[in-house]
C-alpha positions as CSV (number, residue, x, y, z in Angstrom):
1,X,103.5,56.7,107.3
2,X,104.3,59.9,105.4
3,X,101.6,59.4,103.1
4,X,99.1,58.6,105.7
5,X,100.1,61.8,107.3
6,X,100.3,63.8,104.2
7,X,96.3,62.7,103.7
8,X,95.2,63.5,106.8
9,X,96.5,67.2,106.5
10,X,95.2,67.4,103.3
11,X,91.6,66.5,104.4
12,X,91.9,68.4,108.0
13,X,93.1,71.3,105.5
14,X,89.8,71.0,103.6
15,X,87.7,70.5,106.7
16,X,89.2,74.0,108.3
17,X,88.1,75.4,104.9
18,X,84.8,74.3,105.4
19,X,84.9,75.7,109.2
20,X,86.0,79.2,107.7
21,X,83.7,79.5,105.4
22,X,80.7,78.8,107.2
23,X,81.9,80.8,110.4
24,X,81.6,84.1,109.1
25,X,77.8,82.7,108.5
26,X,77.3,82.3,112.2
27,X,76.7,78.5,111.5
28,X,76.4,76.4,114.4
29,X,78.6,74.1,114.8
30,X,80.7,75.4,111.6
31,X,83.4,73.2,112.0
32,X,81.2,70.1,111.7
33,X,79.1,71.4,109.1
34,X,81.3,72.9,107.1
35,X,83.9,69.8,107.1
36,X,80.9,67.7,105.9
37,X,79.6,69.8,103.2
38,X,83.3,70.9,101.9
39,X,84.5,67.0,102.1
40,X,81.5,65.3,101.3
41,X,80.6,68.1,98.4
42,X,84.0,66.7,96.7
43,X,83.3,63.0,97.5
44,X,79.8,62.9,96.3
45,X,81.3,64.3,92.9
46,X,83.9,61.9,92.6
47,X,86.9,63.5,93.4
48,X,89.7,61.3,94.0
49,X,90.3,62.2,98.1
50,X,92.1,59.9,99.9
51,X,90.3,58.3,103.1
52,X,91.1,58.6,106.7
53,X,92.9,55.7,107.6
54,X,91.1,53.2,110.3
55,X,92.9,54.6,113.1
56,X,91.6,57.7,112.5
57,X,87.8,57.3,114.2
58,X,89.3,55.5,117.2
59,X,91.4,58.5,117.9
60,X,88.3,61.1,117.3
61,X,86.3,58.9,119.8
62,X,89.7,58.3,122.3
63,X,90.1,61.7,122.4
64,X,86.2,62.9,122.9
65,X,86.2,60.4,125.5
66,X,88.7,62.4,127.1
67,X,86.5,65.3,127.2
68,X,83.6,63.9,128.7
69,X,85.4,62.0,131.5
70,X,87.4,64.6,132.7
71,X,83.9,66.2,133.9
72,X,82.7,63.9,135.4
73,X,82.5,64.4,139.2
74,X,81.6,62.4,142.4
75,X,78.1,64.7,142.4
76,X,77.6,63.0,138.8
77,X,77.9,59.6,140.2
78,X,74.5,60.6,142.3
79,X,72.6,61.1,139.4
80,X,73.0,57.4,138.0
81,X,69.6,56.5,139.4
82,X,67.6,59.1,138.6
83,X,68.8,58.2,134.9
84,X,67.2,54.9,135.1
85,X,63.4,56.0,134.0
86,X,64.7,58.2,130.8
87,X,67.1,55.0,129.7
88,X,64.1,53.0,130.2
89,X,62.1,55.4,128.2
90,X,64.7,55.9,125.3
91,X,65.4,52.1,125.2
92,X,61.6,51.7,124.6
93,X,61.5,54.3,122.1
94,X,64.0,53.0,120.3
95,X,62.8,49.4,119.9
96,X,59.6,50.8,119.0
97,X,60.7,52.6,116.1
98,X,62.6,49.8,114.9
99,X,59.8,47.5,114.6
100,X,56.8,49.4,114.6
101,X,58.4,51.8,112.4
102,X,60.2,49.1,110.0
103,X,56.7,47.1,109.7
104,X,54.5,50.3,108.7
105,X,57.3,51.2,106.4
106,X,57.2,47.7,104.7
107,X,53.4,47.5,104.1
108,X,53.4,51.3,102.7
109,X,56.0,51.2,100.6
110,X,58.5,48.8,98.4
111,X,60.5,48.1,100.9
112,X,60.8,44.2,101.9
113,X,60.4,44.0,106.1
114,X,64.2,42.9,107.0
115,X,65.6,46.1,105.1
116,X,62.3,48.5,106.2
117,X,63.4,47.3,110.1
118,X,67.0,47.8,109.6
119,X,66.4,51.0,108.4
120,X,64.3,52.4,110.8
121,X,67.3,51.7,113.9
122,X,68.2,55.1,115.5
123,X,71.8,55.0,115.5
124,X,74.3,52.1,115.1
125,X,75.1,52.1,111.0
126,X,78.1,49.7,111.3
127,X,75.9,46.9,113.2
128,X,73.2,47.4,111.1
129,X,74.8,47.0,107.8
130,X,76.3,43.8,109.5
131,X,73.3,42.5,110.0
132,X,72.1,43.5,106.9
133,X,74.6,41.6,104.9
134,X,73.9,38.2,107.0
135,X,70.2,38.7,105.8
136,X,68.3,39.8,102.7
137,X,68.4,43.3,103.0
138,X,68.6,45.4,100.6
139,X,71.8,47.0,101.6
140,X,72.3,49.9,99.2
141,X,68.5,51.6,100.4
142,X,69.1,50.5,103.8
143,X,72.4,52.2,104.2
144,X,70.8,55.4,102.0
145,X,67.9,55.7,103.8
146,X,70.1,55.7,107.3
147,X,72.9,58.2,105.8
148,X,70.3,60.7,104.7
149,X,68.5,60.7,108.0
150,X,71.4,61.0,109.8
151,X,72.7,63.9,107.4
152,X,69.2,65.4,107.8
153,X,69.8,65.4,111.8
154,X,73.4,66.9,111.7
155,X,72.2,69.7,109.3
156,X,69.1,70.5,111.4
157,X,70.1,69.9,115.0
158,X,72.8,72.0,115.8
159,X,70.6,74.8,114.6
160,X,67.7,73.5,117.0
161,X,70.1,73.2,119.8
162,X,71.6,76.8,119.4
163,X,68.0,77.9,119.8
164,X,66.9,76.0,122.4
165,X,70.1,76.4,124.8
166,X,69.6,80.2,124.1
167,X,65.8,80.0,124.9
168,X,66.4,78.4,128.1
169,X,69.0,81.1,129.0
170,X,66.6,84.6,128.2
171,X,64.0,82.4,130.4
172,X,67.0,82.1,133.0
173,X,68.0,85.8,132.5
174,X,71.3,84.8,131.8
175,X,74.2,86.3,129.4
176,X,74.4,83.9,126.1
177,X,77.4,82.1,126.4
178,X,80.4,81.3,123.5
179,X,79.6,77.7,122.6
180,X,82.4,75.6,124.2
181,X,84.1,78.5,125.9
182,X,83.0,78.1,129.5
183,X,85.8,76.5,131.7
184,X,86.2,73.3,133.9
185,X,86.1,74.1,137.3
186,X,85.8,70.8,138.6
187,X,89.6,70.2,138.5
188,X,92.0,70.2,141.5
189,X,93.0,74.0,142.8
190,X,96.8,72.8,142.3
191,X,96.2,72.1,137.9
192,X,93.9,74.9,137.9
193,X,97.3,76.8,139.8
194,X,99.8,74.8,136.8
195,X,97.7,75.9,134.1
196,X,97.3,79.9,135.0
197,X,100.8,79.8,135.4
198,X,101.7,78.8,131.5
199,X,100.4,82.0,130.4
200,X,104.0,83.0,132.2
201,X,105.6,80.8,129.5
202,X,107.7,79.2,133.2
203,X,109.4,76.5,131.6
204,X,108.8,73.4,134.4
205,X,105.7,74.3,134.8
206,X,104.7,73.9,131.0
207,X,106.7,70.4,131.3
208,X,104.7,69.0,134.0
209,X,101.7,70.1,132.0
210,X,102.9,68.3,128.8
211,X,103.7,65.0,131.0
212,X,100.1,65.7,132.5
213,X,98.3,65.8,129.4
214,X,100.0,62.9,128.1
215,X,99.3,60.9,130.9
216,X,95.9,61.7,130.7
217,X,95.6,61.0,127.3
218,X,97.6,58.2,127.6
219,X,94.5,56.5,130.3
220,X,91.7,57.8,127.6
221,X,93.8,55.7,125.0
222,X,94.1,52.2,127.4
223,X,90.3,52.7,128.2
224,X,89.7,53.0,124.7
225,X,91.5,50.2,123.1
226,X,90.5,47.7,125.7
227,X,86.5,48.5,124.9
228,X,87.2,49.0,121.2
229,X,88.7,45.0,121.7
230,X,85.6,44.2,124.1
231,X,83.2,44.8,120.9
232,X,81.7,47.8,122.5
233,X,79.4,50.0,120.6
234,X,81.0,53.5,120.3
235,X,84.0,51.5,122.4
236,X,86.4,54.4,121.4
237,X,85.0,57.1,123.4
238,X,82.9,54.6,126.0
239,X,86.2,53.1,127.2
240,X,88.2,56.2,127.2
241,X,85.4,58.1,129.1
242,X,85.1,55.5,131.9
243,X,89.1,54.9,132.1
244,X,89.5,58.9,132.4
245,X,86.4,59.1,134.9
246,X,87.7,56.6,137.0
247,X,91.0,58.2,137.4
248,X,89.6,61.6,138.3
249,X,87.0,60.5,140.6
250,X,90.4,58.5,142.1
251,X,92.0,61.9,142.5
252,X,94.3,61.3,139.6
253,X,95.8,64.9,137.8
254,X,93.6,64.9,134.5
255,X,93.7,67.3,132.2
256,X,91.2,68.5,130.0
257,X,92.0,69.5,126.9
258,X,91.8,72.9,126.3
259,X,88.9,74.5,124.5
260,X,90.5,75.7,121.7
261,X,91.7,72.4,120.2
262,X,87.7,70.7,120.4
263,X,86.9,72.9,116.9
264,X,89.4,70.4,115.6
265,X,87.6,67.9,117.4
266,X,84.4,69.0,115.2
267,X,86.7,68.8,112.4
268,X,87.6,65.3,112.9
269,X,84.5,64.4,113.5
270,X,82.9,65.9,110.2
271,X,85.6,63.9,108.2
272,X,84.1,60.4,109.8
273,X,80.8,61.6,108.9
274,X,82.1,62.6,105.1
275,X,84.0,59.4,104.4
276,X,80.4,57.5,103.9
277,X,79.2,59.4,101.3
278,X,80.2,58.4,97.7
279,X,79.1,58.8,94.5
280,X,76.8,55.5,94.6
281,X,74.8,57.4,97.8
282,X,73.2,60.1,95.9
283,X,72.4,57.2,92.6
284,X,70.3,55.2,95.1
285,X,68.6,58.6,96.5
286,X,67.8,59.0,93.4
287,X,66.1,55.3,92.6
288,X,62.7,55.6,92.1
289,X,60.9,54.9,95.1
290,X,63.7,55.4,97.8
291,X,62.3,59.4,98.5
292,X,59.1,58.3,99.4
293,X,60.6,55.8,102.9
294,X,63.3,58.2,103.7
295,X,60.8,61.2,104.5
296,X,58.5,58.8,106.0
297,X,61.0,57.3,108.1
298,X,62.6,60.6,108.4
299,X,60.0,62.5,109.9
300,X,58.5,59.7,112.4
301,X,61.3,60.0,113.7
302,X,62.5,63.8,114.5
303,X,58.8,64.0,115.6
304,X,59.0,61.2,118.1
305,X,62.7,62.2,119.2
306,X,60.5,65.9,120.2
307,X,58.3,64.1,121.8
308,X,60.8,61.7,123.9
309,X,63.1,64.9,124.9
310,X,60.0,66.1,126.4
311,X,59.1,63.5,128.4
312,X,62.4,63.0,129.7
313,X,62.3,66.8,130.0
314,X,59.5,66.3,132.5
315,X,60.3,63.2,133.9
316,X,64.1,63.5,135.0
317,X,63.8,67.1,135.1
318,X,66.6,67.8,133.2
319,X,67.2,71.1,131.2
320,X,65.2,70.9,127.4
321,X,68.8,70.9,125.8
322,X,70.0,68.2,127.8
323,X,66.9,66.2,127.1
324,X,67.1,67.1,123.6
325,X,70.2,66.0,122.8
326,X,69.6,62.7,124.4
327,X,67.0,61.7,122.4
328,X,68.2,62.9,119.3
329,X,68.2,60.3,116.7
330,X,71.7,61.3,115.5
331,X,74.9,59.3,116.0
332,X,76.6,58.9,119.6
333,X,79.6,61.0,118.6
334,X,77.5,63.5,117.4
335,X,75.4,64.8,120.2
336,X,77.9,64.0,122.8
337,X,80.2,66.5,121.0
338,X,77.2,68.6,120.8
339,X,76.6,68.6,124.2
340,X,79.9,69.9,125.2
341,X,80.1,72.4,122.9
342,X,76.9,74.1,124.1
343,X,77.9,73.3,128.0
344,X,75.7,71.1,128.8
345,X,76.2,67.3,130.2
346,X,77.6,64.9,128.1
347,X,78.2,62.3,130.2
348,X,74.1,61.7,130.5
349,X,73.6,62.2,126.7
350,X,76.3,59.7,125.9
351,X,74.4,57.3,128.8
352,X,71.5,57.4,127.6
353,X,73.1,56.8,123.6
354,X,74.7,54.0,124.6
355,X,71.4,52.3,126.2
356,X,70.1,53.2,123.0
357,X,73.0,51.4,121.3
358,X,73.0,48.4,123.2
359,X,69.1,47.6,123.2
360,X,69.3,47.6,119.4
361,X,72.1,45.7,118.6
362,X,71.2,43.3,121.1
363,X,67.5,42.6,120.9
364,X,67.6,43.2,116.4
365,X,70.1,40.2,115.6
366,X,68.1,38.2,118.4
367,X,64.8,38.6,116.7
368,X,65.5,38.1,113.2
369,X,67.1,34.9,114.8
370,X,64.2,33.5,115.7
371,X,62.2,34.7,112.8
């Protein structure tokens, strides 16, 4: 257990590195981008860094689940319907790339059709590379050709965001906001009472914050575990946001946690990202052949992802950023956390990312089933 410990302040030590250096940069998102580039700089050379144990991305997720939950409100819960024609409309997207996509890929380029589909899913690595191995895929390409799209993404997006949530606030007339610094005011007036009071350092009151925050935490944690056991995609932060929602919307004293501890968040996050690239990843880049399907793939689908965040844009009539963010081809983590850093709402990003999610790990084994 000391050991485990010992490694994990040893890579969040590295990963707050990363954040410091790229912050005076005005990066955004520096935490995430600079734990990726510092961590995964030193494990693409071969530097002997331990890796996070396997409890590690359940916590990540348990605890961003936390985060989203505790904002959602009973006026969210009148939005589920009107979410039903962009699900629809990412679900469809998504399936489309992965077939249409993985067959154009195939007859253009080396790539055999099983490994050319699987490459071409949005999301969903783990599932994919299950599949894979049941199949024959060519896993090293497939798993390449996924990592640097998805690298590509967390690189470019956070930059894209940043200039699109500050577009749509000059339109608005309205102050640019610190990312991840505006304040939940859809809790209770008694916690918002507790937690004003702890800048007075009262004693009980900073105890029945502690017992608060650890009872909320302790929900995100049972909501977790129990989908993580269910076998549900992104089960981590799926259970613990629907536990923690629940429990709000009941009128139950959740916490959310305070801003200043979600840059760790990023840095947590960034070190799941950074544990899947190894030496081997940039060798197969560099396989002749494997450049040509990853920009291919790689630009079909940031262009189609525009495309889809402006229909939902239009169709839903959600904010640009919002819409963006759903339909991002990034991970699930990723663009949740995204989304609340720059304000905006994560609990219909991570909706429509788990639609995503589902449709292809559903409908892809199923096919190559039958065929």
């Amino acid at each position: 257990m000391f050991e485990t410990i010992a490694d994990l302040l040893l890579l969040f030590f590295l990963g707050s590195l990363g954040w410091a250096l790229f912050t005076p940069l005005k990066v955004p998102a520096a935490a995430l981008l600079g734990t990726i580039t510092v961590v995964g700089t030193l494990r693409i050379v071969g530097y002997p860094l331990p890796v996070a144990p396997d409890f590690f991305s359940p916590a990540v997720q348990i605890f961003l689940g936390l985060f989203v939950g505790s904002k959602v409100t009973r006026d969210t819960l009148t939005h589920l319907k009107a979410m039903i024609p962009p699900a629809l409309l990412i679900v469809i997207w998504a399936l489309g790339l992965v077939f249409g996509m993985g067959y154009f890929i195939s007859r253009i380029t080396y790539l055999d059709p099983v490994t050319a589909i699987l490459s071409s899913s949005v999301g969903g690595l783990p599932e994919m590379t299950v599949i894979g191995l049941a199949t024959s895929a060519d896993i090293p390409a497939m798993i390449t050709i996924k990592l640097v799209r998805m690298l590509a993404t967390i690189f470019t997006f956070p930059f894209l965001v940043k200039l699109v949530a500050n577009n749509e606030l000059e339109k608005n007339n309205m102050p640019v906001e610190d990312e991840g610094e505006k304040g939940d005011d859809q809790r209770s007036s008694l916690l918002k009472e507790m937690l004003n009071k702890l800048h007075t350092l009262d004693l009980k009151l900073l105890l029945i914050s502690i017992r608060l925050s650890l009872l909320s935490l302790g929900i995100a944690a049972c909501g977790g575990l129990l989908f993580i056991n269910l076998g549900v995609p992104a089960g981590g932060m799926v259970g613990s946001m629907f536990f923690v929602a629940a429990a709000s919307l009941a009128g139950g004293p959740i916490i959310t946690p305070s801003p200043r501890v979600f840059g760790f968040m990023l840095v947590g996050v960034g070190l799941m990202v950074a544990d899947n690239l190894t030496p081997e990843t940039v060798d197969t880049f560099l396989t002749d052949g494997i450049i040509v399907p990853i920009i291919i793939s790689t630009t079909i689908v940031f262009l189609s992802s525009f495309l889809v965040a402006f229909m939902i844009h239009k169709l839903a009539g959600w904010d640009f950023t919002t819409s963006f963010l759903a339909a991002a081809p990034g991970g699930f983590t990723i663009m949740t956390t995204l989304a609340i850093k720059y304000n905006k709402d994560p609990f219909r990003v991570s909706i429509l990312h788990l639609c995503r999610l589902l449709a292809i790990k559903s409908v892809v084994p199923f096919v190559f089933m039958l065929y």
